[in-house]
N, C-alpha and C positions, 0 to 999 in steps of 0.2 A: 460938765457935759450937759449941754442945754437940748438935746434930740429928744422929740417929743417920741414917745412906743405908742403906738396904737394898737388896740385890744377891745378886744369885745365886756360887755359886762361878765358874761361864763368866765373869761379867760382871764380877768383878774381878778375873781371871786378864785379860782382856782389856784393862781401865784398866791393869794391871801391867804387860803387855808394851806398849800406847801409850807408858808413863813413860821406861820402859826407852828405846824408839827413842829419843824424844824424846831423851832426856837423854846415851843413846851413840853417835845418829848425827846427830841434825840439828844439835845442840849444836857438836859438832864443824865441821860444814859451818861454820853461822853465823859460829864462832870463824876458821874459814880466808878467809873472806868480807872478814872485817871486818882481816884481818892485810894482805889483797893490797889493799885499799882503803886502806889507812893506809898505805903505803908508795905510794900515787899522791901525797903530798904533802899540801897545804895541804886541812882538813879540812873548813873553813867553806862552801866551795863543790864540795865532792866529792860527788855524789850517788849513789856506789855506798856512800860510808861511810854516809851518813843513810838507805840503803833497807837496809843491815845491821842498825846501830842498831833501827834498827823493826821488825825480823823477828827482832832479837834480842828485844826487848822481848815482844813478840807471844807468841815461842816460851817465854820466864821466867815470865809469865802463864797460859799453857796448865800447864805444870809445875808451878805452884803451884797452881793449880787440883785438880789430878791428885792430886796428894800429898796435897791437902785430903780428897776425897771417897776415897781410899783410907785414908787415917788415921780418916777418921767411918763407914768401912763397917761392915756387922755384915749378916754374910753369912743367910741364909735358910737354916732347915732344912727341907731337902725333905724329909726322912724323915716330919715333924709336919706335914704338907702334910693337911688336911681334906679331902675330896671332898664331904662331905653340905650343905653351901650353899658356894655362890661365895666363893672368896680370890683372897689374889694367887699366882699358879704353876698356880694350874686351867687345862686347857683346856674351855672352853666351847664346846657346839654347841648354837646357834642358828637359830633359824625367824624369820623376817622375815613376821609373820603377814599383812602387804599385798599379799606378790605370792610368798610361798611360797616363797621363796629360802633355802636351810640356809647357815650359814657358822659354820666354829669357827676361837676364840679364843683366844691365852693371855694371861693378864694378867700384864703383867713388871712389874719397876721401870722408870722413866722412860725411864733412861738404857741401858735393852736393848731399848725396842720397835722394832719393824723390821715394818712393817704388808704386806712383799710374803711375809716369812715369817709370819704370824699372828699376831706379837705383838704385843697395843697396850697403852699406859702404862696402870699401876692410874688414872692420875688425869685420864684419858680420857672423855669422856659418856659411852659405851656403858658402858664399864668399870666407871663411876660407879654407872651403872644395874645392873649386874647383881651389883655385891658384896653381899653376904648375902643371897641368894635363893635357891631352890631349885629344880629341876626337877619341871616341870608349872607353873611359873610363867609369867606374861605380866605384861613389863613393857613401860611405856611410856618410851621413853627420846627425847628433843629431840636431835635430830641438826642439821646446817646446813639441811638440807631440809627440815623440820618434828619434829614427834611420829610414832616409828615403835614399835608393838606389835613387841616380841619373845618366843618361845616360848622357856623354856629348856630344849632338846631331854636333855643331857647334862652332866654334871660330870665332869673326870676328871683324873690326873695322868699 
């Protein structure tokens, strides 16, 4: 799989330290788990070794995961950040033109949106809706709740 991940520097300093736990503390645990479970004896019916096994499994998974989307990263230059139409790294301030409500947005990679801090996935509908646009704009974007007009109030980094 040759797909580049794009990620901010926060956002794979953040997968880096996940790897890291993973791999220097829970690894360890699992490993200790699975040693007091195998000295209870007979394995076939040991059901602290088969919930090891499986949390080992689980956790080898995760970790390769990890390593995967760290090794495919290519981090974002914020420096080359555009403000004059919508990217991803903008924050956007928005007018909800139905009932007058402002809200701003950042558009992150996927795997950094966190929507109680403001930030929602480039591959998001709203998100969708507002990349290459510009301010003074109204677009209409399909939300779960229908079609919602938005003003795009501001562009900014």
């Amino acid at each position: 799989m040759t797909d580049f991940y794009y990620i901010t520097e926060e956002g794979l300093q953040k997968l880096r330290e996940e790897l890291d736990r993973l791999k220097n503390v829970e690894r360890p645990q699992i490993a200790k788990m699975l040693a007091e479970a195998t000295e209870k004896g007979d394995l076939t019916e040991n059901a602290e070794y088969s919930a090891a096994k499986e949390a080992q499994a689980m956790l080898e998974m995760r970790i390769a995961r990890l390593e995967n989307q760290i090794s495919r990263a290519r981090i974002i230059d914020e420096s080359k950040i555009d403000t004059s139409s919508v990217r991803i790294l903008n924050k956007v301030k928005i007018r909800n033109k139905l009932n007058n409500s402002i809200m701003e947005y950042q558009i992150v990679p996927e795997s950094e949106a966190n929507l109680k801090l403001g930030k929602i996935a480039v591959n998001s509908p709203i998100a969708q809706g507002l990349i290459g646009r510009k301010v003074g704009e109204v677009v209409e974007i399909k939300v779960p709740s229908g079609v919602i007009p938005f003003e795009i109030i501001s562009i900014s980094y």
